[in-house]
PAPAMAR-604940 format. One record per residue (C-alpha): residue number from 1; x, y negated, z. Coordinates in Angstrom, 2 decimals, padded with zeros to 5 digits. Layout:
<pts>
NUM:X:Y:Z
...
</pts>
This chain:
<pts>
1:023.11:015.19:-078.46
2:025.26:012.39:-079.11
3:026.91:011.73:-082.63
4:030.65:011.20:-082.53
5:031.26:007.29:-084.00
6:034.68:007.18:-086.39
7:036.11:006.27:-083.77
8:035.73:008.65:-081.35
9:035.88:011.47:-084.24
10:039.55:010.09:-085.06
11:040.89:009.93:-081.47
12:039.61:013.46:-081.20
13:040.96:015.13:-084.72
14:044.27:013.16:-083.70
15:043.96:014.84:-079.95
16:043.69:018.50:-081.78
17:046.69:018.09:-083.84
18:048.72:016.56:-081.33
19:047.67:020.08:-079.67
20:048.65:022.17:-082.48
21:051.79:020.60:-082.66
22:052.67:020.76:-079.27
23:052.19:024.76:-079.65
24:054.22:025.40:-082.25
25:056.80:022.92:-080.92
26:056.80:025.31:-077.55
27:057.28:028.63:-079.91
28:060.04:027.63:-081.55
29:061.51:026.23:-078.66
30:060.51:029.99:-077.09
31:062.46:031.61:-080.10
32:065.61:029.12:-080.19
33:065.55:030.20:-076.13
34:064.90:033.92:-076.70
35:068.08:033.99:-079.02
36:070.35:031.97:-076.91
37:069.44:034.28:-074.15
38:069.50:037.49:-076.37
39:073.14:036.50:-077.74
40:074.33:035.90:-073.98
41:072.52:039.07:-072.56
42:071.88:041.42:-075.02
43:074.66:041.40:-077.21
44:077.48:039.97:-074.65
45:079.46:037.18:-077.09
46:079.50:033.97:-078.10
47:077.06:032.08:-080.66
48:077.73:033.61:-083.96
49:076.41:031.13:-086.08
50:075.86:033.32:-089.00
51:072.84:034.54:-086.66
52:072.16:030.87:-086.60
53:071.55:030.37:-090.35
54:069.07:033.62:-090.73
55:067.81:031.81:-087.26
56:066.70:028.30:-089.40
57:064.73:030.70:-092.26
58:062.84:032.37:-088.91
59:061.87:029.29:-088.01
60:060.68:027.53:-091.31
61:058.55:030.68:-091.58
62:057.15:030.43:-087.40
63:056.00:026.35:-087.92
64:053.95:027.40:-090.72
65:052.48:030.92:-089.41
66:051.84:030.05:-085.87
67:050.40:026.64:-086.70
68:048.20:028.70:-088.95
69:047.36:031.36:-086.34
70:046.63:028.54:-083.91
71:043.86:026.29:-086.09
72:042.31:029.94:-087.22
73:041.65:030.73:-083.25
74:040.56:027.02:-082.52
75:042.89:027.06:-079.66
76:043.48:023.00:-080.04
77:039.45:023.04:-079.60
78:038.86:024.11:-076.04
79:038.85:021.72:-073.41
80:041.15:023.63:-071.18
81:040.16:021.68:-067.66
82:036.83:024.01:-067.87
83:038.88:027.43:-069.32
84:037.08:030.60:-068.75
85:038.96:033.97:-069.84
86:037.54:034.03:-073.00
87:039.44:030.46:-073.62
88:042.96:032.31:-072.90
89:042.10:035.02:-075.02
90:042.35:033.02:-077.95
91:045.93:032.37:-077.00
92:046.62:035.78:-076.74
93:045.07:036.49:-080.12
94:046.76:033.80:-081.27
95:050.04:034.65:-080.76
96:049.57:038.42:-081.06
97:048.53:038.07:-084.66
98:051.27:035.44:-085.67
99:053.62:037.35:-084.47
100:052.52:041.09:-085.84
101:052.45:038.86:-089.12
102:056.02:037.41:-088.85
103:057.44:040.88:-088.14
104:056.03:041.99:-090.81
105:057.55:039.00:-093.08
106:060.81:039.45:-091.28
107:061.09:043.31:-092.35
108:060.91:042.19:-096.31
109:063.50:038.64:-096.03
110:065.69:040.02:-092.90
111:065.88:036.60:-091.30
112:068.90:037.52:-088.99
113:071.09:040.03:-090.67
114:073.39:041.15:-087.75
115:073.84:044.36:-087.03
116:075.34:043.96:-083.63
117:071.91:042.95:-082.84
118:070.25:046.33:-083.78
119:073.01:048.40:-081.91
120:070.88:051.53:-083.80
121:069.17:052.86:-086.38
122:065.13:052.68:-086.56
123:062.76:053.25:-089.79
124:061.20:049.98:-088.71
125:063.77:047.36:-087.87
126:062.56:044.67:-084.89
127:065.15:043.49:-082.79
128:065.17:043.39:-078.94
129:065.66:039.57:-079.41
130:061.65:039.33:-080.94
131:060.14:041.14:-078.25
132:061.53:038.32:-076.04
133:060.32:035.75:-078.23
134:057.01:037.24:-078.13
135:056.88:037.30:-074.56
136:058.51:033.72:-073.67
137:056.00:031.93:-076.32
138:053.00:033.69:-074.58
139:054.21:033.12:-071.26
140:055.20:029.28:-071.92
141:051.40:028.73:-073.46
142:049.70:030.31:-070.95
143:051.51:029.09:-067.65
144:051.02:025.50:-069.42
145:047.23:025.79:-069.91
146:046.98:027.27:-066.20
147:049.09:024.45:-064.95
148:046.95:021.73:-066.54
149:043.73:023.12:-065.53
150:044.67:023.32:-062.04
151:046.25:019.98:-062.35
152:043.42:018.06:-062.99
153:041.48:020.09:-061.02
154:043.61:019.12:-058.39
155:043.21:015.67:-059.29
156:039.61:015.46:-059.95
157:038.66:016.85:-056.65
158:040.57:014.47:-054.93
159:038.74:012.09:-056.45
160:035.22:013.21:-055.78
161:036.34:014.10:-052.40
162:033.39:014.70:-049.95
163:033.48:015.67:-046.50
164:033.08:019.10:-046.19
165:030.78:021.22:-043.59
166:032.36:023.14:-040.90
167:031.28:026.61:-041.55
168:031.04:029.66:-039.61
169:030.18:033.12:-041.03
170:028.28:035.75:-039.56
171:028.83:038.95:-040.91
172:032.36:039.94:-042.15
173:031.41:042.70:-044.25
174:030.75:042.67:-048.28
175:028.68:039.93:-048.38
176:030.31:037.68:-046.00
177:033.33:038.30:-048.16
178:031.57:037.51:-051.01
179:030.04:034.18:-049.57
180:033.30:033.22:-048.09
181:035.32:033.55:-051.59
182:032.44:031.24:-052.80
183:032.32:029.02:-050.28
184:035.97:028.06:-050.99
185:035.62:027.09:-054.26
186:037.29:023.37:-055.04
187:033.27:022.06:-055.60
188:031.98:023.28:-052.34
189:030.80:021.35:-049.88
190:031.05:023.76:-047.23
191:034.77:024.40:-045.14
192:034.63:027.71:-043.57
193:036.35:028.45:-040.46
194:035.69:031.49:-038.94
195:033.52:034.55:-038.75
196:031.52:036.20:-035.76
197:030.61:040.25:-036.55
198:029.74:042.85:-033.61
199:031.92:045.47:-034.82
200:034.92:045.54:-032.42
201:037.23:047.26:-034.84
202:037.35:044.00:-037.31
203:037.72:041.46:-034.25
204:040.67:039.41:-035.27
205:041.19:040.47:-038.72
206:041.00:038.19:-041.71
207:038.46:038.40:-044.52
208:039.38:036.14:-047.37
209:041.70:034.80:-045.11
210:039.27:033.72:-042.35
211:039.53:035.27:-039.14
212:036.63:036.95:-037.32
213:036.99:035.45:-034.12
214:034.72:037.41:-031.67
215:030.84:038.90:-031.88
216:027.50:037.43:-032.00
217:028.05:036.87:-028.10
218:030.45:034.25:-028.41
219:027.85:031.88:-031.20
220:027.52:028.64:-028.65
221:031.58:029.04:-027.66
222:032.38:028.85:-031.50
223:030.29:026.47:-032.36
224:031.53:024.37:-029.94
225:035.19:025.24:-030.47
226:035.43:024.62:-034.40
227:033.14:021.65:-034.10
228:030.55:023.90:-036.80
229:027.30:022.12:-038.21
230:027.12:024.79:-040.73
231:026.59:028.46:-039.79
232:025.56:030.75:-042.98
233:024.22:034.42:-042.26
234:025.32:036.49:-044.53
235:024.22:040.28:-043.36
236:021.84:040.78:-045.96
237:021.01:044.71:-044.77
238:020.50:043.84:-040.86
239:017.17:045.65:-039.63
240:014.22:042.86:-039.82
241:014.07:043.13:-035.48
242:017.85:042.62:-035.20
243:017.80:040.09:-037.84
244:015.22:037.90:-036.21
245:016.59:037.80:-033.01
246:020.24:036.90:-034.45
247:018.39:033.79:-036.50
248:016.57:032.45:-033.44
249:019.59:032.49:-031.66
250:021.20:030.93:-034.61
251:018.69:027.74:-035.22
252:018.32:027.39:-031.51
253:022.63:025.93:-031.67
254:021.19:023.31:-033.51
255:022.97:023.64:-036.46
256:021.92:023.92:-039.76
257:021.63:027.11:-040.77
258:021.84:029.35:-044.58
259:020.33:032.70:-044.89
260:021.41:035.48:-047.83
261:017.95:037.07:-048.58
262:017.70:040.56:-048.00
263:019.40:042.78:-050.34
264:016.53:044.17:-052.01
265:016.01:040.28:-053.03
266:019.50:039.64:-054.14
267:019.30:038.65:-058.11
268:022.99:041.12:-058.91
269:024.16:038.36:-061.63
270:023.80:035.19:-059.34
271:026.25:034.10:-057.22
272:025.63:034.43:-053.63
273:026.09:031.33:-053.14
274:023.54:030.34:-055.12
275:021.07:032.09:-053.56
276:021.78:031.03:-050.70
277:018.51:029.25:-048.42
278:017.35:027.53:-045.49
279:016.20:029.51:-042.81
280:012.46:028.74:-042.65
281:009.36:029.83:-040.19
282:009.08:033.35:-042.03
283:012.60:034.02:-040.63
284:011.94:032.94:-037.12
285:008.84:035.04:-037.26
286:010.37:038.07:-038.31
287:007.47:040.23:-039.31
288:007.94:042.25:-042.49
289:006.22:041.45:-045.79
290:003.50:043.66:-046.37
291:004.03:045.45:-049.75
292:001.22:046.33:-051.99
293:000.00:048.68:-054.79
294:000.53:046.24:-057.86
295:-000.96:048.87:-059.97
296:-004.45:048.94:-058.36
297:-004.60:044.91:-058.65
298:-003.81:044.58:-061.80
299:-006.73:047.34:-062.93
300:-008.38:045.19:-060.73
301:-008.38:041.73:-062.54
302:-006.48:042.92:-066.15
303:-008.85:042.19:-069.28
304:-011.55:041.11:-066.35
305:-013.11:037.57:-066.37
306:-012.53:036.41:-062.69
307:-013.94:033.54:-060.76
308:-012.45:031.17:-057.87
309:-014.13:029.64:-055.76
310:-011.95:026.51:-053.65
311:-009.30:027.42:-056.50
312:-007.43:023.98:-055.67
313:-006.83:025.23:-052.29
314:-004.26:026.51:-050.36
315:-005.42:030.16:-050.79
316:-007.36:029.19:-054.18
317:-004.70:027.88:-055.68
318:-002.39:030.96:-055.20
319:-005.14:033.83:-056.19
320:-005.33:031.48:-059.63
321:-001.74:032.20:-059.78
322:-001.72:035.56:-058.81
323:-004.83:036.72:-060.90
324:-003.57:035.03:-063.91
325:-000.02:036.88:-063.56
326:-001.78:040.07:-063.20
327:-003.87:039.69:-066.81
328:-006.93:038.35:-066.26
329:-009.17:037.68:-069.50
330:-010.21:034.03:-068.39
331:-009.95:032.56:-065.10
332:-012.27:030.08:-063.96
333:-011.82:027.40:-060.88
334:-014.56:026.01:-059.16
335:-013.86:023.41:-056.84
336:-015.46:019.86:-055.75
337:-012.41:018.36:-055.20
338:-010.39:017.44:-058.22
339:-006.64:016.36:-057.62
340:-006.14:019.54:-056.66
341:-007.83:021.49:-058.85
342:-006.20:019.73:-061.51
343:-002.55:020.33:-060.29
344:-003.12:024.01:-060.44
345:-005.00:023.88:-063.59
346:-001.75:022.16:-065.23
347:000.72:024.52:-062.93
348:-000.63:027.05:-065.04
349:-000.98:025.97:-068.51
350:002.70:024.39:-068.32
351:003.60:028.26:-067.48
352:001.89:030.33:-069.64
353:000.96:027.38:-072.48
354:-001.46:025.50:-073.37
355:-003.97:028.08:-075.70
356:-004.94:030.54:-072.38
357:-008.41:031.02:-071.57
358:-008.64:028.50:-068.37
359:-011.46:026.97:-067.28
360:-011.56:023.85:-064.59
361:-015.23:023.28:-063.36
362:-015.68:021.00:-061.12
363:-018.70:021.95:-059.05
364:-019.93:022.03:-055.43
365:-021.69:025.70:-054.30
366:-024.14:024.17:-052.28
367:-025.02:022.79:-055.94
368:-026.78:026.21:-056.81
369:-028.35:024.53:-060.06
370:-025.22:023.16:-061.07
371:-023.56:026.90:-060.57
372:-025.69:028.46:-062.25
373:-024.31:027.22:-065.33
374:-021.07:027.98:-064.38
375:-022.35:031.68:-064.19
376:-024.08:031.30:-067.73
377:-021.32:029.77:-069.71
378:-018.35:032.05:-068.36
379:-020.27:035.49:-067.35
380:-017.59:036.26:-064.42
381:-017.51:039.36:-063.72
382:-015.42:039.39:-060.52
383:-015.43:036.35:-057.89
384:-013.14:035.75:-055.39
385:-014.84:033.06:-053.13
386:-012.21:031.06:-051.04
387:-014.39:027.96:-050.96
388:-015.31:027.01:-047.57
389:-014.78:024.21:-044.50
390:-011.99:025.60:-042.73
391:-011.37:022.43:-040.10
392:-012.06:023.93:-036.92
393:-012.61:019.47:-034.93
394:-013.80:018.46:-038.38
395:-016.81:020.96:-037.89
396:-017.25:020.11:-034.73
397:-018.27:017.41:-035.35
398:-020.23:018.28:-038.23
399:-021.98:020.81:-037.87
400:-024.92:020.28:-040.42
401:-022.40:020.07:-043.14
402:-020.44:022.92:-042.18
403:-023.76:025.18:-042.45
404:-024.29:023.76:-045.59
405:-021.29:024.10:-047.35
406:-019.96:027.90:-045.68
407:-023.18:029.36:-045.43
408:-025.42:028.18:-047.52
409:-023.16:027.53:-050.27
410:-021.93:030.67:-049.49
411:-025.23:031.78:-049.94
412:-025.93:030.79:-053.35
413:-022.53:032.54:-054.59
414:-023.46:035.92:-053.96
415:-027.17:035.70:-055.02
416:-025.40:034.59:-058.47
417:-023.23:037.28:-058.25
418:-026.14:039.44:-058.12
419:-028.48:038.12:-060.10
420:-025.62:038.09:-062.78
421:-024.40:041.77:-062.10
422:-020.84:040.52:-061.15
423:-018.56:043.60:-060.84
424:-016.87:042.93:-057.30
425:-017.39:039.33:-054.95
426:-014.78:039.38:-052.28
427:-014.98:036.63:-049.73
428:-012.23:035.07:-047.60
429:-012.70:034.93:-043.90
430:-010.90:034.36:-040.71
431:-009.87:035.57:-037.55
432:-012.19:033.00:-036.11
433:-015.25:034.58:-036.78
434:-014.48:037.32:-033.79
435:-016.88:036.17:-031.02
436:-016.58:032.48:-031.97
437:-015.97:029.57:-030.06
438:-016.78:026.71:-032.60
439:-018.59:026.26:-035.55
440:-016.58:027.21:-038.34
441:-015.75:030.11:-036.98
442:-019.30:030.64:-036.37
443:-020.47:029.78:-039.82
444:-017.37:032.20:-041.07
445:-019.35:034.87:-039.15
446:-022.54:033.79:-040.54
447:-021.31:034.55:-044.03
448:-019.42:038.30:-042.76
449:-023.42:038.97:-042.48
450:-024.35:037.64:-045.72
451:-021.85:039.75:-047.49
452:-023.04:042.95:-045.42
453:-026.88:041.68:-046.00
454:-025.87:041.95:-049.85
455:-024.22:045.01:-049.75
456:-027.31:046.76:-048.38
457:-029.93:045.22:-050.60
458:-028.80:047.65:-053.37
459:-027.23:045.20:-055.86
460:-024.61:046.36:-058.31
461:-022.25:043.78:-057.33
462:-019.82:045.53:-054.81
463:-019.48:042.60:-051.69
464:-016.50:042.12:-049.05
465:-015.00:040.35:-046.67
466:-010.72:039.57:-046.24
467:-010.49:038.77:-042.23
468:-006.63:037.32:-041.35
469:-005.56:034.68:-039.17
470:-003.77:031.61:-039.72
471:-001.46:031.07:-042.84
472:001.68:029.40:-043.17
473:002.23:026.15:-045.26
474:-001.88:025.74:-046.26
475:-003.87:022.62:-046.15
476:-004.62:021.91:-042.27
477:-001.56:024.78:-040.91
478:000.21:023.89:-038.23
479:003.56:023.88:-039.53
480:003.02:020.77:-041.98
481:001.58:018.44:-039.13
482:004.50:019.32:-036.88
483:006.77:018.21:-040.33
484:005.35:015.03:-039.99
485:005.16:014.50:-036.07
486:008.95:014.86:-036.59
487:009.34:013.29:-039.40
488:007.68:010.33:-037.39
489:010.00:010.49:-034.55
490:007.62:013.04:-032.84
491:006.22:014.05:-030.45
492:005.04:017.03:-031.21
493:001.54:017.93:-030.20
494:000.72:021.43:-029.11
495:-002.63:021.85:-027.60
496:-001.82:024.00:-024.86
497:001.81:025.93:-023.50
498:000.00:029.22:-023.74
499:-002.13:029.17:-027.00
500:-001.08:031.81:-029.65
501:-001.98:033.24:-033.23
502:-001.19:035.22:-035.62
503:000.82:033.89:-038.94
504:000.82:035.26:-042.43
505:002.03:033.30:-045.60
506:-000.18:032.69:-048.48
507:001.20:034.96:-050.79
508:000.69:037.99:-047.92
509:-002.66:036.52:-047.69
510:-004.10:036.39:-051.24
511:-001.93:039.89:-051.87
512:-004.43:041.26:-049.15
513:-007.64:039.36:-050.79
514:-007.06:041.28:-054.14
515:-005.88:044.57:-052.34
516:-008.91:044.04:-050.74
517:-010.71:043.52:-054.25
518:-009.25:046.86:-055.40
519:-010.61:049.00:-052.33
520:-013.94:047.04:-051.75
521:-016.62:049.63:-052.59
522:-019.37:047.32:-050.69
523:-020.08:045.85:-047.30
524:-016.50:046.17:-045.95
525:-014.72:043.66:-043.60
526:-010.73:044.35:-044.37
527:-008.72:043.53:-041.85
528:-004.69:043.25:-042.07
529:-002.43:044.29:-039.22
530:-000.90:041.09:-039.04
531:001.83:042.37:-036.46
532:002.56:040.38:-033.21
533:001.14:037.24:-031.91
534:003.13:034.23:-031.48
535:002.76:031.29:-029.80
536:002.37:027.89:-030.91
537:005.04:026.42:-028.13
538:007.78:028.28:-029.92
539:006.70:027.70:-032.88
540:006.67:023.94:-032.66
541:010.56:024.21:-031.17
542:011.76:026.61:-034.11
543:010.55:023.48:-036.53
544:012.02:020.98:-034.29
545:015.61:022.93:-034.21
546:015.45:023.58:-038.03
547:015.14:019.97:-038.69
548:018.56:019.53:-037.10
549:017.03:018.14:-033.92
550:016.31:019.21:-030.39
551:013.28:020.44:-028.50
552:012.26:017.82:-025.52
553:015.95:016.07:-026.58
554:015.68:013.88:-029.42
555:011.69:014.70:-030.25
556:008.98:015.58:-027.26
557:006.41:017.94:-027.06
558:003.64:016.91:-025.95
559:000.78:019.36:-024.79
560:-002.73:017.53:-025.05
561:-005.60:020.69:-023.87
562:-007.57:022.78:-025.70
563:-009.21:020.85:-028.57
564:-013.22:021.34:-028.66
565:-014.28:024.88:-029.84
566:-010.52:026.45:-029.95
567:-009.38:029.48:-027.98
568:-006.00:030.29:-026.70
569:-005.75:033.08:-028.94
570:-008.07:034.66:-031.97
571:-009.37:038.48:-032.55
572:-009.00:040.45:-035.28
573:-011.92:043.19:-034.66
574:-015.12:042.51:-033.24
575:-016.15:044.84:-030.15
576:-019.20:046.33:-032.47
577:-016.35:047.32:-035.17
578:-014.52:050.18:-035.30
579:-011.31:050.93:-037.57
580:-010.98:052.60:-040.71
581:-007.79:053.59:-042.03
582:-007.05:052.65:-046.44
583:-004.59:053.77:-048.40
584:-002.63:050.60:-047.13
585:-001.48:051.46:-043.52
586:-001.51:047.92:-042.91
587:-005.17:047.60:-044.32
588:-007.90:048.66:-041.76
589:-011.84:048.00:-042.32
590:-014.61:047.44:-040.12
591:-016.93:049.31:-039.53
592:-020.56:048.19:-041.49
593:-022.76:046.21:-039.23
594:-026.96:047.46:-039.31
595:-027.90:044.02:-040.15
596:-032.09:043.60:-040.59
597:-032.57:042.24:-044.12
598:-035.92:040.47:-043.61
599:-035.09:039.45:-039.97
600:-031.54:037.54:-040.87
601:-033.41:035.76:-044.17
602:-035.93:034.72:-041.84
603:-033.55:033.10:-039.56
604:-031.45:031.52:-042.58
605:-034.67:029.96:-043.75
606:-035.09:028.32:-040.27
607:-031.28:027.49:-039.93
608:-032.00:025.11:-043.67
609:-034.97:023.85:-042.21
610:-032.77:022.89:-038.85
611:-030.53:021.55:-041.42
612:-033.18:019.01:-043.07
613:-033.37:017.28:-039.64
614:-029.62:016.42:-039.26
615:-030.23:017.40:-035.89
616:-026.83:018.56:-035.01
617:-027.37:020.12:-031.33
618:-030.09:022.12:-033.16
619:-028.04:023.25:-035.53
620:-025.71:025.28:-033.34
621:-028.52:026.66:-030.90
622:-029.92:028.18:-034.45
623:-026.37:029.14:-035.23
624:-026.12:031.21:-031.99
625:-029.38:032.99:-033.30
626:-027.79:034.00:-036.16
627:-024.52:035.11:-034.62
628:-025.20:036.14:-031.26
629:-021.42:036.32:-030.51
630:-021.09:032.64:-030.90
631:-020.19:031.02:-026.83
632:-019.98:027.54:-027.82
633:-019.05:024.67:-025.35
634:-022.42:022.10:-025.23
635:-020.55:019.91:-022.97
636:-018.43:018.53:-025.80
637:-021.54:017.65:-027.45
638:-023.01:015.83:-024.76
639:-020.16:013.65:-024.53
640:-020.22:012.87:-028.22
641:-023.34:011.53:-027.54
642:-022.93:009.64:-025.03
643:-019.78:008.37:-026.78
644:-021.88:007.25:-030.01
645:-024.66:006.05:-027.85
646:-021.69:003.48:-026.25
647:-020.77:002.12:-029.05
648:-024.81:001.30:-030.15
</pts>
């Protein structure tokens, strides 16, 4: 903080007691004025200037007292442009006290001795006259202060003047009140106009003085009407089907549009207004957030020592934060990659300090040496593995290192785990590892059998797999490419009209992994009912719209067929599987596969030996051994070849 110079501590100290002065100047005015008009009304005659002298001995004792009263109460120290309540109490207490004290002065010294003023007898003698005076001199102060502060309010706004948004309401019950009483506060920068709200009864009555001017039917006529750029939904308790349909609708006008959260996520002692958000692809998507039973993940990981593998991932990343929040013991992240690992690393020690038991090791798992000492030093005793190549044309085209890294790094995680008795290893796989049509997938598959090979080899480690499909806002998702396609000036690329999958956001996802965690009793595959498909098409036009433009207008889409290995849309549940029901009804698990032991080590031990030769064609022939389910597409690899052989 600044210190004040002489200077400035001068101008100030005079600017107080220019204050002061100017209150006690306005009470005795107050009192001079309360006995003119109590002479004129109250007692009917002319000045009696007998009253006048007792009037001059008030008043020598009011400059005194009130000035007094006033310092005491600091009421020369608020800056009264920024007055809250509190600030005008202090003028009430002021006052209230200066005057209780003057009565009481007055009682003894009987400043006006007039009779005719007192027209009868009381125990305690006050005339009408002080009441007045009381009254006038609070008045005057207060109506002065109010004046000033809206004064330079006034002024001040005028100067920082911005253009203001055009904004229409939706919803003209509580909340929309609420919002709208914000929203027309002097530092706003949004102008509302009008209000749209299905129930008939309301149609053309005002809330806050804003006029609901029709229902949800009538969005693209008012819009277009009161030129709107702004539209803010503000129905906080509208059912989650409803809702979604009324926001699509909403972003597809164009404008920009504000959402209140639902009500169960409104923070009570923060303005709406404040809470207020940008619609985003969770909205659009309207399927609900899957709750789950906090109490089973936190006996889970509390006190526990717990291992991540990939933790500066996407999904990494967020079990680290997770875990940590539910009371892990120490938390160590394994990852090869270190930029990320070390933003996460620092995420976390800038949020719970610097002294917590975090460890960054910065390791590759198809390093198993290398591990190993990872598994010494820290003893984990529950691993979450999330470490894996997830690029579905990245593996394509490699798919040596995509066996090494998913399945035989994979690999030498859980025979770690189990030669170090870890408690519980639960893996992360995908929806791509139904009856795959590309190698990651494939190799995702691969590893579903290594975790139910483990879990029938009679180890004490408990092993499972998390299946979901794609998640929102992770390293390779959709939704961040299509950010910058637009960003670019588009187009957006979608690989075919009809291609769908399902969505989930990371926190959803890694909620699931540790639910998961907290079931897994050994060899499961969990499975989350992820709700209903959608498809990549719309998906790419919600982003467009949200970014304030328009869908084959202003940015293309551009549809450029199937990309090598990709399917226009992914399983959940193999054919072989059946369903089990948990104790989460959006939970299922797979049924066990009857894997041979000795057979599928025998055909890993040929898959490494496949691997030695770099020979990538070879590779996924031994990959469909492995995973029978794997259809994979050889004539993309034949034109690879013939494309590398061109350029030899």
């Amino acid at each position: 903080m600044k210190k004040l110079t002489k200077e400035s501590y001068l101008i100030r100290s005079v600017r107080e007691v220019g204050v002061l002065i100017m209150d006690v100047v306005v009470v005795v005015g107050a009192f001079i004025l309360s006995l003119i008009l109590g002479e004129i009304y109250i007692i009917r005659s002319n000045i009696d200037y007998a009253i006048w002298e007792g009037a001059l001995k008030a008043i020598a004792a009011i400059i005194p007292l009130y000035g007094i009263s006033f310092w005491a109460f600091r009421t020369m120290k608020v800056v009264w442009r920024y007055a809250r309540g509190r600030d005008y109490a202090r003028i009430v207490g002021a006052i209230t006290v200066a005057f209780a004290i003057f009565i009481a002065i007055d009682q003894k010294f009987d400043f006006i001795n007039n009779d005719v003023l007192m027209p009868f007898d009381q125990p305690f003698k006050v005339y009408p006259v002080y009441f007045m005076f009381y009254f006038v001199s609070m008045s005057t102060i207060l109506l002065g202060r109010l004046i000033y502060e809206m004064t330079f309010s006034s002024i001040k706004n005028r100067r920082e003047l911005k253009p203001r948004k055009n904004t229409l309401i939706i919803g003209g019950g509580q909340s929309g009140d609420t919002i709208i009483e914000e929203l027309q506060r002097p530092e706003s920068i949004y102008n509302p106009l009008c209000i749209l709200d299905d129930d008939r009864d309301k149609l053309g009555r005002l809330v806050n003085g804003i006029e609901i001017v029709g229902n949800i039917d009538k969005l693209e006529e008012t819009v277009k009407k009161y030129d709107i750029n702004t539209i803010v939904f503000a129905i906080p308790s509208m059912p989650l089907d409803k809702r979604t349909k009324v926001l699509n609708r909403l972003n597809e006008t164009g404008c920009h549009v504000k959402v209140i959260p639902f009500i169960a996520d409104l923070v009570n002692d923060i303005d709406m207004a404040q809470q207020m958000r940008d619609i985003n692809i969770d909205d659009l998507l309207g399927r609900e957030t899957i709750r789950f039973d906090n109490q089973s993940v936190s006996e889970l990981v509390k006190g526990k020592v717990v291992m991540v593998t990939g933790g500066g991932g996407s999904i990494g990343s967020e079990l680290c934060r997770q875990i940590w929040a539910y009371g892990a013991k120490r938390l160590i992240i394994v990852d090869v990659y270190e930029n990320t690992t070390y933003d996460i690393q620092q995420e976390l020690l800038r949020k719970y300090g610097r002294d917590i038991d975090l460890f960054a090791e910065i390791v590759s798992i198809t390093d198993k040496g290398e591990l190993e000492k990872v598994f010494i030093q820290h003893k984990p005793e529950i691993i979450f593995h999330a470490a894996a190549h997830k690029h579905v044309p990245l593996m394509e085209t490699e798919p040596v290192e995509a066996v090494k890294n998913n399945i035989f790094g994979t690999l030498n995680v859980v025979e770690l785990a189990a030669k170090y008795k870890v408690e519980r290893f639960i893996m992360i796989s995908t929806d791509k590892a139904v009856n795959p049509t590309n190698v990651m997938g494939a190799t995702k598959r691969c590893c579903e059998k290594i975790i139910e090979m483990m879990a029938q080899s009679k180890t004490k480690t408990n092993f499972a797999a998390v299946r979901f499909g794609n998640v929102l806002g992770s390293h390779g998702s959709v939704i961040p490419l299509f950010e910058a396609q637009i960003k670019a000036g588009g187009p957006v690329t979608v690989t075919h009209p009809d291609i769908i999958r399902y969505f989930m956001t990371i926190p959803e996802a890694v909620s699931l992994v540790l639910q998961a965690g907290a079931f897994a009793k050994g060899g499961e595959i969990f499975v989350l009912n992820m709700g209903e498909p959608v498809k990549i098409k719309t998906l790419a036009e919600n982003v467009i719209r949200m970014t304030g433009h328009v869908p084959n207008g202003d940015i293309k889409i551009e549809y450029t067929g199937l990309r090598p290995g990709e399917k226009l849309y992914e399983e959940l549940l193999m054919a072989e599987e059946g369903l089990k029901e948990t104790a989460n009804d959006r939970i299922k698990i797979g049924k066990l596969s009857d894997i041979n032991v000795v057979e599928f080590k025998n055909e890993l031990n040929k898959m490494w030996d496949v691997c030695l030769t770099n020979d990538k064609l070879e590779v996924i022939e031994q990959l469909k051994v492995l995973v029978p389910t794997f259809h994979h597409d050889r004539e993309f690899f034949d034109k690879l070849q013939a494309k590398a052989e061109r350029k030899d």
